[in-house]
N, CA, C and O of each residue as an XYZ file, in Angstrom:
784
protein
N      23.416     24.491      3.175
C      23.610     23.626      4.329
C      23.850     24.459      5.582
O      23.331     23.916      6.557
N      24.570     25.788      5.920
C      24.640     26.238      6.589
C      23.504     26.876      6.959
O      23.280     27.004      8.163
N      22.772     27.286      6.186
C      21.075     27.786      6.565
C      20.756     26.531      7.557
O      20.797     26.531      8.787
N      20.534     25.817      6.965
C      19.899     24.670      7.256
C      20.343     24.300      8.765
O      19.537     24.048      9.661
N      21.448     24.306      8.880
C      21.861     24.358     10.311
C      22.042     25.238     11.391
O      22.647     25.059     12.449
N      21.515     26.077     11.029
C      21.763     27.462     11.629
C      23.163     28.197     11.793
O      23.446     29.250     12.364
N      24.019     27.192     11.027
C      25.366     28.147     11.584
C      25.853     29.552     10.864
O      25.812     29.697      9.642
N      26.228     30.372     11.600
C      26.589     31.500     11.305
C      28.264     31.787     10.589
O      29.006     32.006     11.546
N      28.739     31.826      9.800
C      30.003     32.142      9.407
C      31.278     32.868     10.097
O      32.499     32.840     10.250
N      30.021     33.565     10.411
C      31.393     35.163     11.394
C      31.744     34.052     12.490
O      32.760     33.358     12.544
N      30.360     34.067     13.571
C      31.085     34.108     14.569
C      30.415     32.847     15.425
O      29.959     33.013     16.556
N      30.417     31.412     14.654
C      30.235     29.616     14.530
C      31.211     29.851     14.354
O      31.640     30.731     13.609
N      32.153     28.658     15.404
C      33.119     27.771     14.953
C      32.659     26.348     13.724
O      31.844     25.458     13.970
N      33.093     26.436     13.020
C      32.253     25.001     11.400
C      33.400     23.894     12.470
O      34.521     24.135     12.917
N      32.611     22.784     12.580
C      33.804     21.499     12.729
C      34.950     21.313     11.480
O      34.972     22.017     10.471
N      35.722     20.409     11.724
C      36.840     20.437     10.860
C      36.279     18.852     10.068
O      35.687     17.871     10.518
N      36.845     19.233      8.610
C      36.798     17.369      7.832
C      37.198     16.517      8.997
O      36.305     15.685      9.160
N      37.889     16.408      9.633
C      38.443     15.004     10.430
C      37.173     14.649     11.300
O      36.600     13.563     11.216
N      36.654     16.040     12.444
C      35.504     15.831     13.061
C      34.039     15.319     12.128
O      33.237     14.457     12.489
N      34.001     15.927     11.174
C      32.903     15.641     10.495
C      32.791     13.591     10.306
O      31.993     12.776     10.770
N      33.838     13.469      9.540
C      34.360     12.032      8.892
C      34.300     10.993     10.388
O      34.264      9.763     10.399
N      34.305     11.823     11.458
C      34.575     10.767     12.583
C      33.249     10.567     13.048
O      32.961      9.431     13.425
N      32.179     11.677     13.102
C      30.797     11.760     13.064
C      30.300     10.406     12.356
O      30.029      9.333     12.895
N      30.259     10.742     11.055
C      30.026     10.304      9.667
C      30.554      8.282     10.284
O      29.731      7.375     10.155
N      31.201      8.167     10.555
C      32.020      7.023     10.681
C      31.215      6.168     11.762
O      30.768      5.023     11.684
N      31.160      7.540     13.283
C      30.488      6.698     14.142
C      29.126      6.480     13.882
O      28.591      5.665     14.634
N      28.219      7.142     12.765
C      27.028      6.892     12.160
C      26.805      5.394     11.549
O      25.762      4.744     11.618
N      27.839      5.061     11.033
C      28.202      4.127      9.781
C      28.091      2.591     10.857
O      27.200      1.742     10.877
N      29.544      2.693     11.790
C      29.322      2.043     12.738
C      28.513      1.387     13.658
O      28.585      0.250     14.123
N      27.270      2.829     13.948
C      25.991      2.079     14.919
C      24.965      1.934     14.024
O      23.818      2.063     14.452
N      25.197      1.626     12.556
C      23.793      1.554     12.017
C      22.637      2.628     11.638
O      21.480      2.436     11.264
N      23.313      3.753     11.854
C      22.148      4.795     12.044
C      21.850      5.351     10.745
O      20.693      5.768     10.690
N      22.478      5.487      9.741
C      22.347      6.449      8.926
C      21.194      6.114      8.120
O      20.295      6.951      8.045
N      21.116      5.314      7.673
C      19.311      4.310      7.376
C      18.110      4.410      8.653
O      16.912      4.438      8.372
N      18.603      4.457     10.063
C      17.099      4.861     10.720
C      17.005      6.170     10.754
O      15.844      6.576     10.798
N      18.121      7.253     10.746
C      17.966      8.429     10.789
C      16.850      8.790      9.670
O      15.698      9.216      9.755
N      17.739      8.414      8.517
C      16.818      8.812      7.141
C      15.569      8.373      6.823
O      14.859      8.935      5.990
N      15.130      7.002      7.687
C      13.655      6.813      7.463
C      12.886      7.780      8.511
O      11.736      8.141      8.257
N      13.616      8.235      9.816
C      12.762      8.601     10.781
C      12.554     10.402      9.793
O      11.457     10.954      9.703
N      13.429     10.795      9.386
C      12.866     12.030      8.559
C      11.957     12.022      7.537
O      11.246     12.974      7.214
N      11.996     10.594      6.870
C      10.910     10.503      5.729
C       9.794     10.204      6.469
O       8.946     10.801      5.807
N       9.165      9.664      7.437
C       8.195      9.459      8.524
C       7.412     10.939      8.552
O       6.322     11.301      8.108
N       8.415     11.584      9.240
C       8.276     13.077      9.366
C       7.424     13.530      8.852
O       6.247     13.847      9.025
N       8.773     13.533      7.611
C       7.709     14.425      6.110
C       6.315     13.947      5.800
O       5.429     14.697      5.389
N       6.193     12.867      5.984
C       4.714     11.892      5.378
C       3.882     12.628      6.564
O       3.048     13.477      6.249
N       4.090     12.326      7.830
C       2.784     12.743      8.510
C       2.746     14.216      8.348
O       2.169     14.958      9.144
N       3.344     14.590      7.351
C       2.955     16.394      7.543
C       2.369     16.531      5.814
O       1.844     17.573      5.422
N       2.537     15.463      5.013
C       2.378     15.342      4.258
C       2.979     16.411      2.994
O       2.394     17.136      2.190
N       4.674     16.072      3.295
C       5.394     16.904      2.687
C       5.987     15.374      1.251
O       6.997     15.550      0.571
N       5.260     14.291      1.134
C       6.246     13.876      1.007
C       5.328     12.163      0.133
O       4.260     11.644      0.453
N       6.093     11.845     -0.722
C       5.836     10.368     -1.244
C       4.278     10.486     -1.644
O       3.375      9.705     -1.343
N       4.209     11.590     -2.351
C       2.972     11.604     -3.441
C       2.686     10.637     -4.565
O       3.080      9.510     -4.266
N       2.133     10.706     -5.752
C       1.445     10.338     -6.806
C       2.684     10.021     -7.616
O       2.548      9.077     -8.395
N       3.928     10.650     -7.590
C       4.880     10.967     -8.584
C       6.283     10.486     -8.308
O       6.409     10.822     -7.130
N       6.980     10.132     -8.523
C       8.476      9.968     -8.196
C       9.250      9.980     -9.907
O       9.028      9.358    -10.945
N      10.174     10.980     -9.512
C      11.813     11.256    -10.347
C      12.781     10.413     -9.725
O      13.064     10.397     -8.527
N      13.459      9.434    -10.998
C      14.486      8.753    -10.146
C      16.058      9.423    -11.406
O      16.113      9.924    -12.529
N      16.762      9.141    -10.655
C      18.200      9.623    -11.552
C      18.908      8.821    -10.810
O      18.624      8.178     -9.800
N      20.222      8.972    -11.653
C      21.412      8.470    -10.246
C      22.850      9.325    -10.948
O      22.851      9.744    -12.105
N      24.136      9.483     -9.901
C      25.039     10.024    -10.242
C      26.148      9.326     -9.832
O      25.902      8.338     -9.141
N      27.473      9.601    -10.101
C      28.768      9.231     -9.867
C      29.355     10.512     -9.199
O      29.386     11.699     -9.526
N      30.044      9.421     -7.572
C      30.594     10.570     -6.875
C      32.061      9.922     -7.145
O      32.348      8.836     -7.650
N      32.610     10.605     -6.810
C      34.540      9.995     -6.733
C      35.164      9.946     -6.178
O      35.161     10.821     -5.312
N      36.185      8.986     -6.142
C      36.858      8.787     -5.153
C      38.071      8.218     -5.492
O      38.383      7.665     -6.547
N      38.986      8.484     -4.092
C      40.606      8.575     -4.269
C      41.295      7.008     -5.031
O      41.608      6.119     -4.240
N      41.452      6.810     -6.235
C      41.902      5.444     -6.551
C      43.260      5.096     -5.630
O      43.915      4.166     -6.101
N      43.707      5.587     -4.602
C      44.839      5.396     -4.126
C      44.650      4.324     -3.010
O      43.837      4.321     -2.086
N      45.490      3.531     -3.293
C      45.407      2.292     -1.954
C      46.330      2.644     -0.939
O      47.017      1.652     -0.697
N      46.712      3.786     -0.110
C      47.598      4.428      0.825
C      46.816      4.710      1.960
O      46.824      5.802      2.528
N      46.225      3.860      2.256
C      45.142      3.798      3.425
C      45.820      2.914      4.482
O      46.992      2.537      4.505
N      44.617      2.614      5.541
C      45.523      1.941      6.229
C      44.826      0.579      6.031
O      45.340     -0.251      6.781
N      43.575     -0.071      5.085
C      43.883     -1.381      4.743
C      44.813     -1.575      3.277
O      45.087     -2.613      2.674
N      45.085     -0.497      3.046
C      46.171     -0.678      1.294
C      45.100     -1.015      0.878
O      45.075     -2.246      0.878
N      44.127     -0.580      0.493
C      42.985     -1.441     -0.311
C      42.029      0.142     -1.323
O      42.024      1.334     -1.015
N      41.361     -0.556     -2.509
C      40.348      1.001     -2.639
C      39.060      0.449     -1.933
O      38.897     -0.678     -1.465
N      38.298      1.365     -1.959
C      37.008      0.926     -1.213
C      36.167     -0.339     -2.374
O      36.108     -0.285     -3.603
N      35.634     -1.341     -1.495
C      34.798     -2.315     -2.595
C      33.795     -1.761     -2.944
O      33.275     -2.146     -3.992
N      33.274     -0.834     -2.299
C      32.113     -0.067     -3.257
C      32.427      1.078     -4.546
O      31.746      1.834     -5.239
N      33.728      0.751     -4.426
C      34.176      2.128     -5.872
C      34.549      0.906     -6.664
O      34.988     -0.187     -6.307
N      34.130      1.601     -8.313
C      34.764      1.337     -9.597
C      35.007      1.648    -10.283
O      34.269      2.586    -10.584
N      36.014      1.431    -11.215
C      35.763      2.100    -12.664
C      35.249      2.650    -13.430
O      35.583      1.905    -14.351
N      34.408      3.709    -14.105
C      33.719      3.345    -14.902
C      33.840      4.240    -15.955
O      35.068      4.310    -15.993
N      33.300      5.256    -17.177
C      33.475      5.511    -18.310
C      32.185      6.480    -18.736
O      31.130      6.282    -19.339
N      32.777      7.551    -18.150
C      31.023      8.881    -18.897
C      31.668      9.437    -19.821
O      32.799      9.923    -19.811
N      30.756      9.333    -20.792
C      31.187     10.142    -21.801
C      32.802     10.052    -22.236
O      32.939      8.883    -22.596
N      33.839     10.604    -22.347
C      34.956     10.268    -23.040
C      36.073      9.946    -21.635
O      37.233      9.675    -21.945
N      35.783      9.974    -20.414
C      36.081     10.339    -19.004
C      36.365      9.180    -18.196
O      35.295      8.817    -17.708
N      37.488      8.285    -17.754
C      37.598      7.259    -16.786
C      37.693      7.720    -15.467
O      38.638      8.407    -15.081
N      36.378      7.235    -14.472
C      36.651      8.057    -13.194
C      36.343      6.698    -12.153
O      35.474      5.829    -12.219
N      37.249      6.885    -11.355
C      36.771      5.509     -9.925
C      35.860      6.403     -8.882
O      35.916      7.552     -8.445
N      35.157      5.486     -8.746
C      33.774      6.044     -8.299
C      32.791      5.292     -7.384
O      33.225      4.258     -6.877
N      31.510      5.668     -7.095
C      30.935      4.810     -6.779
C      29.413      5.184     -7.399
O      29.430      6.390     -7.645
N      28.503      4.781     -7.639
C      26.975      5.504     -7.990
C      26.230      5.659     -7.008
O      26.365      4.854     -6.086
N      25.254      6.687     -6.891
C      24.078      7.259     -6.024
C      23.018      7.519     -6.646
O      22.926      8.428     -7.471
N      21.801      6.499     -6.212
C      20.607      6.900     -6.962
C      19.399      7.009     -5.838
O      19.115      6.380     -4.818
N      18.758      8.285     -6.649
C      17.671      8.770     -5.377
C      16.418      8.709     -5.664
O      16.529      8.834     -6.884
N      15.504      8.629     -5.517
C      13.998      8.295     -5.897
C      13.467      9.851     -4.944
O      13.466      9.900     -3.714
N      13.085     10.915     -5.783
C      12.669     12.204     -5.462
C      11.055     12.206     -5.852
O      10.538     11.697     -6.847
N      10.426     12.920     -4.789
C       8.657     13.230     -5.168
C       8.696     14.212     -6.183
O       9.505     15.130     -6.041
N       8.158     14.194     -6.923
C       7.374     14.868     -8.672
C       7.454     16.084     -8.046
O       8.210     16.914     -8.550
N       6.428     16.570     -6.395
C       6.132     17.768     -6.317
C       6.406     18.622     -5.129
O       6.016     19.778     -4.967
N       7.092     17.940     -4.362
C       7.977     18.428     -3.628
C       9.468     18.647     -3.593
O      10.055     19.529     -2.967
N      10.202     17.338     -4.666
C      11.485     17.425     -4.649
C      12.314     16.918     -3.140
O      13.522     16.990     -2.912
N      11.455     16.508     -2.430
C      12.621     15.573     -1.745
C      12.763     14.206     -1.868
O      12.033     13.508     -2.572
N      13.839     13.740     -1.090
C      14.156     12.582     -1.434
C      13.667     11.419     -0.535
O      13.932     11.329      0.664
N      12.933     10.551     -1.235
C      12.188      9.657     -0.344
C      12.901      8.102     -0.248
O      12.632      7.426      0.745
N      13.799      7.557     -1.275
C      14.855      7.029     -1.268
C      16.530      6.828     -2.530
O      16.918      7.266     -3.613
N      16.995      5.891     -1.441
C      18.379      6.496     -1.594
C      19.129      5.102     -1.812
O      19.001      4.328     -0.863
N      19.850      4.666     -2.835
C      20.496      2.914     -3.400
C      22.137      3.988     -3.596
O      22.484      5.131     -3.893
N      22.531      3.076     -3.316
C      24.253      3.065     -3.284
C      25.076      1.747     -4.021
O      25.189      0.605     -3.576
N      25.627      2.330     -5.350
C      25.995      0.377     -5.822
C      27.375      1.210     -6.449
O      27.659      2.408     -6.459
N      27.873      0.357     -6.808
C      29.658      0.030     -7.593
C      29.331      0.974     -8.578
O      28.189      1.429     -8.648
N      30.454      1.397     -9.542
C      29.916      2.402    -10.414
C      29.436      2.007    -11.631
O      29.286      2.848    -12.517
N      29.197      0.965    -11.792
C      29.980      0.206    -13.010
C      27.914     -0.821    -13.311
O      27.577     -1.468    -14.302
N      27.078     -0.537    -12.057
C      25.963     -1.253    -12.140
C      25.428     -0.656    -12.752
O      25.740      0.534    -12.744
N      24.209     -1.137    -13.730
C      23.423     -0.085    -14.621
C      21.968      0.616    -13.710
O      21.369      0.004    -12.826
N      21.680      1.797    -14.117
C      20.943      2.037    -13.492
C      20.039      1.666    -13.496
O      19.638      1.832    -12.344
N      19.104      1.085    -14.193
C      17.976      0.364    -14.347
C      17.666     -0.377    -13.066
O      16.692     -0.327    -12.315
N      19.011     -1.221    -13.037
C      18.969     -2.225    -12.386
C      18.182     -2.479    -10.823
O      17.685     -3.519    -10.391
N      18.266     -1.278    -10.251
C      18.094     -0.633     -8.821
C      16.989      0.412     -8.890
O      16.917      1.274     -8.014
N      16.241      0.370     -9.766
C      15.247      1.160    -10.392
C      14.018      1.267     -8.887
O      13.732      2.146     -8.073
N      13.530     -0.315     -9.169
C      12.408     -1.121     -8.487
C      12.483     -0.638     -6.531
O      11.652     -0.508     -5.632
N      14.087     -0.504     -6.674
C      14.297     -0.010     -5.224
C      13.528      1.369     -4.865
O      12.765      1.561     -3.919
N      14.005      2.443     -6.055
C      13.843      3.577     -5.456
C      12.128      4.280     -5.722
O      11.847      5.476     -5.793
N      11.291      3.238     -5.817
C      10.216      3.229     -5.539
C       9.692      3.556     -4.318
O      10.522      3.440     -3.416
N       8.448      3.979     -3.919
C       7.799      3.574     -2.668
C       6.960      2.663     -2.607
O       6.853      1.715     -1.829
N       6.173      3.090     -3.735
C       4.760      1.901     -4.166
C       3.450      2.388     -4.451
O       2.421      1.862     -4.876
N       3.876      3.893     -3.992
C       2.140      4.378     -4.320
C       2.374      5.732     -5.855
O       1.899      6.853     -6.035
N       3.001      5.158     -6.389
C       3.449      6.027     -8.014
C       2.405      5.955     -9.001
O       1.792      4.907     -9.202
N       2.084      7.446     -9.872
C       1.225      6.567    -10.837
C       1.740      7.268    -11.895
O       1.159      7.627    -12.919
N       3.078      7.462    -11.508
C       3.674      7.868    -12.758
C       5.239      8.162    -12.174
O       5.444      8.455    -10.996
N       6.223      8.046    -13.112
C       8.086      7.922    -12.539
C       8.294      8.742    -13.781
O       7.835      8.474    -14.891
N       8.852      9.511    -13.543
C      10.049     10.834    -14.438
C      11.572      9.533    -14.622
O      11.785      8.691    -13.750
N      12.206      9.625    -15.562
C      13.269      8.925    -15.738
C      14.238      9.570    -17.058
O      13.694      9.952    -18.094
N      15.622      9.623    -16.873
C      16.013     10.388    -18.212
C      16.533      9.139    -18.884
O      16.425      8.105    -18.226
N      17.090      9.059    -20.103
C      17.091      7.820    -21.026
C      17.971      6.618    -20.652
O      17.716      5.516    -21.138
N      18.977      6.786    -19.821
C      19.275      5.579    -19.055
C      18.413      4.396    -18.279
O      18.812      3.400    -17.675
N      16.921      4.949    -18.561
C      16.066      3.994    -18.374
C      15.131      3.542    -18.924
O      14.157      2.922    -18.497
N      15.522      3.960    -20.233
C      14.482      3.394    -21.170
C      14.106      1.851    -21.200
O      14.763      1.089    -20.490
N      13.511      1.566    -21.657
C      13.047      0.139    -21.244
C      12.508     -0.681    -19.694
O      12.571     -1.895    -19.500
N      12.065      0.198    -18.862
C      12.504      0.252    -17.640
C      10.812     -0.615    -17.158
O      10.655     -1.597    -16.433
N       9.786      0.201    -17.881
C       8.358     -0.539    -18.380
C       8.526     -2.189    -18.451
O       7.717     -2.845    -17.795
N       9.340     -2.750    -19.066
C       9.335     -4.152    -19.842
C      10.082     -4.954    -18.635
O      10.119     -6.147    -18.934
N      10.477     -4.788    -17.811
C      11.714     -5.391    -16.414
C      10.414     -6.375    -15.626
O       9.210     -6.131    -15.549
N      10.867     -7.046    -15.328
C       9.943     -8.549    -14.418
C       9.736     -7.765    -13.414
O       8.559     -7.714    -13.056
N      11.077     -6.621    -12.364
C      10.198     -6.152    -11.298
C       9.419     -5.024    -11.372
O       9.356     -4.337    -10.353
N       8.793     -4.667    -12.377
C       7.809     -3.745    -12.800
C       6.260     -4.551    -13.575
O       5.340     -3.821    -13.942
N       6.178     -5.966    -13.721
C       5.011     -6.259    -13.895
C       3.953     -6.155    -13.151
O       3.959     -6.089    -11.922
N       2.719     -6.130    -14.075
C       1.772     -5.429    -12.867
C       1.569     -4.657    -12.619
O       0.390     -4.305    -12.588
N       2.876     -3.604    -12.163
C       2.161     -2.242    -11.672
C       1.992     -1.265    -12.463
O       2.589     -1.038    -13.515
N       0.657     -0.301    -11.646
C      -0.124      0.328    -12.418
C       0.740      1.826    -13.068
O       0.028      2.824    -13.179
N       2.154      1.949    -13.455
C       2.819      2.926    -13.215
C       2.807      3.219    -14.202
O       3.111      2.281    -14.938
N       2.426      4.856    -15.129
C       2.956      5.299    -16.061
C       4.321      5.628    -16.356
O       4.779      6.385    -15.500
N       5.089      5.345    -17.211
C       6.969      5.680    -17.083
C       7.037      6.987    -18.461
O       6.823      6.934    -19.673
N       7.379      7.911    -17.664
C       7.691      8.516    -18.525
C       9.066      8.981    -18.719
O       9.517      9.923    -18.068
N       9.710      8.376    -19.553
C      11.221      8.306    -19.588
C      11.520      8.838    -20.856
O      10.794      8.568    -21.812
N      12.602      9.632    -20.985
C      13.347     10.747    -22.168
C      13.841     10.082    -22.919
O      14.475      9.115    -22.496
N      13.750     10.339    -24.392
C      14.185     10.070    -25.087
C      15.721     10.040    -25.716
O      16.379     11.054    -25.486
N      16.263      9.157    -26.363
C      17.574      9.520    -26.341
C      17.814     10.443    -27.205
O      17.176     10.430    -28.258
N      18.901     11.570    -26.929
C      19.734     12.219    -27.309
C      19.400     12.028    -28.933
O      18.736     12.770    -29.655
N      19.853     11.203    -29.152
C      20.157     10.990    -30.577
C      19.284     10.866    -31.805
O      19.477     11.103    -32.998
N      18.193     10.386    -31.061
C      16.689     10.080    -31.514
C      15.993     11.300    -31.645
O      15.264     11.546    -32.605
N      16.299     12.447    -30.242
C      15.761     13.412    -30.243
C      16.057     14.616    -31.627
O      15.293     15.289    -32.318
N      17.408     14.471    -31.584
C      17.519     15.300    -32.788
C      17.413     14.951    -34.326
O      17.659     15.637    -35.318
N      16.877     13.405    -34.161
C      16.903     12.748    -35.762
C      15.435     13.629    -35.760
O      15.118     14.062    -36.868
N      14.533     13.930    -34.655
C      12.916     14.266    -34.886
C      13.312     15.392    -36.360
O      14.102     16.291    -36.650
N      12.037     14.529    -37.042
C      11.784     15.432    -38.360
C      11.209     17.076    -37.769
O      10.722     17.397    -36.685
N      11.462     17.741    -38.784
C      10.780     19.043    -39.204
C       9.733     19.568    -39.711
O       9.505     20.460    -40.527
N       8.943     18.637    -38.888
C       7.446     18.764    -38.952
C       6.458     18.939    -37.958
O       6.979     18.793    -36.852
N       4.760     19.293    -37.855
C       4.523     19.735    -37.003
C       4.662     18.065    -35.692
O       4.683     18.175    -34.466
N       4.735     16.697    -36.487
C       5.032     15.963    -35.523
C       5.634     15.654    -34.405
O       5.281     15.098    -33.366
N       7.480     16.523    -35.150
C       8.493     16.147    -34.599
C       8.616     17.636    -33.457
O       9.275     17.699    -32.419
N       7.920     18.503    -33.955
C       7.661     19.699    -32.816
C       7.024     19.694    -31.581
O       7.074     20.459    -30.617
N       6.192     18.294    -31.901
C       5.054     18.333    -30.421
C       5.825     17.213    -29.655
O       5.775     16.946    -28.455
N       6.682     16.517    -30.831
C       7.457     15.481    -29.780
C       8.557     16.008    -29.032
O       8.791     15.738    -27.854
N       9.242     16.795    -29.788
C      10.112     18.008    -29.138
C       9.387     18.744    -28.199
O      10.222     19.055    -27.349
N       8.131     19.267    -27.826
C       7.896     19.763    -26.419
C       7.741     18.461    -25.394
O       8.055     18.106    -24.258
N       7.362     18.210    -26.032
C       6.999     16.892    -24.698
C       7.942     16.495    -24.232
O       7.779     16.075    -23.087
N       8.953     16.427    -24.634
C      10.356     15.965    -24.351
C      11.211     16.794    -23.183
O      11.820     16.471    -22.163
N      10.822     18.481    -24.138
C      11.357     19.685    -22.809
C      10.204     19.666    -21.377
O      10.443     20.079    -20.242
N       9.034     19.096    -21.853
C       7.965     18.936    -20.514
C       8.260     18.200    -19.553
O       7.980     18.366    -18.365
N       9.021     17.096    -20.201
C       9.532     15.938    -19.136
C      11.043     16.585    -18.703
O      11.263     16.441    -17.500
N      11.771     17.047    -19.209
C      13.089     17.923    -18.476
C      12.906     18.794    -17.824
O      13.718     19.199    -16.992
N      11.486     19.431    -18.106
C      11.399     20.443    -16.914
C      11.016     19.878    -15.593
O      11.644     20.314    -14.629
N      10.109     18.997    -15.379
C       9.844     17.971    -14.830
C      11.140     17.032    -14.010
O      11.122     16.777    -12.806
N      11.982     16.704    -14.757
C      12.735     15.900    -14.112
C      14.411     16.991    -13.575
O      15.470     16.757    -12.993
N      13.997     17.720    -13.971
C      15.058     18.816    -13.293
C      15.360     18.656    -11.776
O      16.479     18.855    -11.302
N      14.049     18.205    -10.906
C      13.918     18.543     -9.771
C      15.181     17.580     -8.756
O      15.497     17.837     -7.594
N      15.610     16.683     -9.447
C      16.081     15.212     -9.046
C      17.686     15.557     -9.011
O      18.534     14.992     -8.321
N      17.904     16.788    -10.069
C      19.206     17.328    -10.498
C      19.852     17.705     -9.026
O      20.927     17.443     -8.485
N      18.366     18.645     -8.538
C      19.198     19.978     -7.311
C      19.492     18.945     -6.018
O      19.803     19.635     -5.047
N      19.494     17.683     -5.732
C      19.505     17.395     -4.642
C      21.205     16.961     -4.756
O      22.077     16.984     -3.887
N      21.253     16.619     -6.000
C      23.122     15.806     -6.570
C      23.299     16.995     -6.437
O      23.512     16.898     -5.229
N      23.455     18.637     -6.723
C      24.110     19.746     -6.656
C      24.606     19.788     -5.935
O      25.822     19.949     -6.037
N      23.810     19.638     -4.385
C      24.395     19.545     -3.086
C      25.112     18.771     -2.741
O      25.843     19.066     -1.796
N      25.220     17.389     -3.382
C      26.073     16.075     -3.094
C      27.069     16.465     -3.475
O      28.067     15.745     -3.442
């Protein structure tokens, strides 16, 4: 991020969290943070960096303070509960719809933590896909009412569990690459949450 902005470490003053958050706030306030982000995806398209043949969708859990010591005493209505793996964290989810072959992000759904991902799938579309990367939280994702019709191949990972029942044969070997083909593949969707 500091590349990206040109700032220098030594000898940039960095703004402080409070300045940033007040930025961030007056963004929130005038509406902007949705025209900003389409006017960059615009960008990218007429340079044709961007919203190809392909889209990776994922989504993640960011976190946040369960403390109601604010000044409405309240937690935010967009955080919830929710339960990864053995882990209770209040949260909220972020899911991004990334190009196959560029790796940026062409869109961006924000829901409670607690919504399934599927659900918000149809959002992080553009419309011109002829094929979606997905890891197994979306299996079934093919069979959904807002996916009839379209011409989209889904290629979505297998579960965990399934993966390692694969026999020891030359079957379960070619299903086992195909499987690491699509993780190498859907890796790309990972590096943008790194930064988040």
């Amino acid at each position: 991020m500091r590349r990206f902005e040109g700032i220098d470490l030594i000898s940039d003053r960095i703004p402080d969290e409070t300045s940033i958050l007040t930025f961030r706030h007056l963004l929130e306030q005038n509406e902007l943070e949705e025209k900003n982000f389409e006017t960059v995806k615009s960008h990218l398209k007429e340079r044709g960096m961007a919203m190809k043949l392909g889209t990776i969708i994922d989504a993640t859990l960011i976190a946040a303070p369960s403390s109601t010591k604010n000044k409405d005493g309240k937690r935010g209505p967009e955080m919830h509960q929710t339960k990864k793996g053995n882990q209770w964290t209040f949260c909220m989810k972020v899911q991004i719809g990334v190009d196959k072959d560029t790796g940026l992000i062409h869109s961006v759904e924000t829901t409670a933590a607690n919504v399934h991902d599927i659900t918000r799938a149809a959002d992080l579309l553009h419309g011109e896909e002829k094929v979606v990367y997905a890891d197994a939280g979306y299996q079934g994702i093919e069979k959904r009412e807002e996916m009839a019709g379209k011409p989209i191949e889904f290629r979505v990972a297998m579960r965990s569990g399934k993966r390692r029942a694969l026999p020891e044969n030359q079957d379960g070997r070619v299903l086992g690459l195909v499987e690491t083909a699509k993780a190498h593949i859907r890796a790309k969707v990972e590096h943008p949450f790194r930064v988040i």
